[in-house]
C-alpha positions, 0 to 999 in steps of 0.5 A: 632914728627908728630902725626896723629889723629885717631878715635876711637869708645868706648862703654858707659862703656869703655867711662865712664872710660876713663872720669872717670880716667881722670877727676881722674887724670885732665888730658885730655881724649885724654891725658889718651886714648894716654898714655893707648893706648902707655902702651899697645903697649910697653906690646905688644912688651915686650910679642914679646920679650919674646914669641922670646926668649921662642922660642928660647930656645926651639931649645936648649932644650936637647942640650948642657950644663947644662945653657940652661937647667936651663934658659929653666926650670927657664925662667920666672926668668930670664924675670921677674928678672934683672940677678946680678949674675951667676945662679949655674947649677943644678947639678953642684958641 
């Protein structure tokens, strides 16, 4: 993998976590500000997705069958949830 190297300015207090957590966890600091820095980038990406998938199923609302509906009422259940098992239609007998 290439890596590039970049610089970054930090405030006292921002710099005085960052040695704090890794002299905490005898890790480098530039270790503890690149794995910060990869965990943050992945959140940005997952946020995308999801913010995507919202418009998304905005388009549908009010149209269809009832499933839509139910994903659109209950989305952060099926975000935050892995899906096991088929959700029942409110509603549906």
């Amino acid at each position: 993998m290439d890596t590039i190297t970049v610089e970054l300015e930090l405030s006292s207090e921002q710099y005085g976590q960052l040695s704090a957590l890794a002299q905490a966890r005898q890790r480098l600091e530039k270790e503890v500000a690149t794995i910060a820095l990869a965990e943050w980038l992945e959140s940005q990406a997952r946020l995308e997705q999801a913010r995507n998938l919202m418009r998304e199923l905005g388009k549908g609302l009010g149209k269809g069958d009832g499933k839509r509906r139910d994903v659109a009422r209950n989305h952060d259940r099926y975000l935050l949830n892995p899906v096991t098992e088929p959700t029942p239609v409110h509603g549906a007998a």
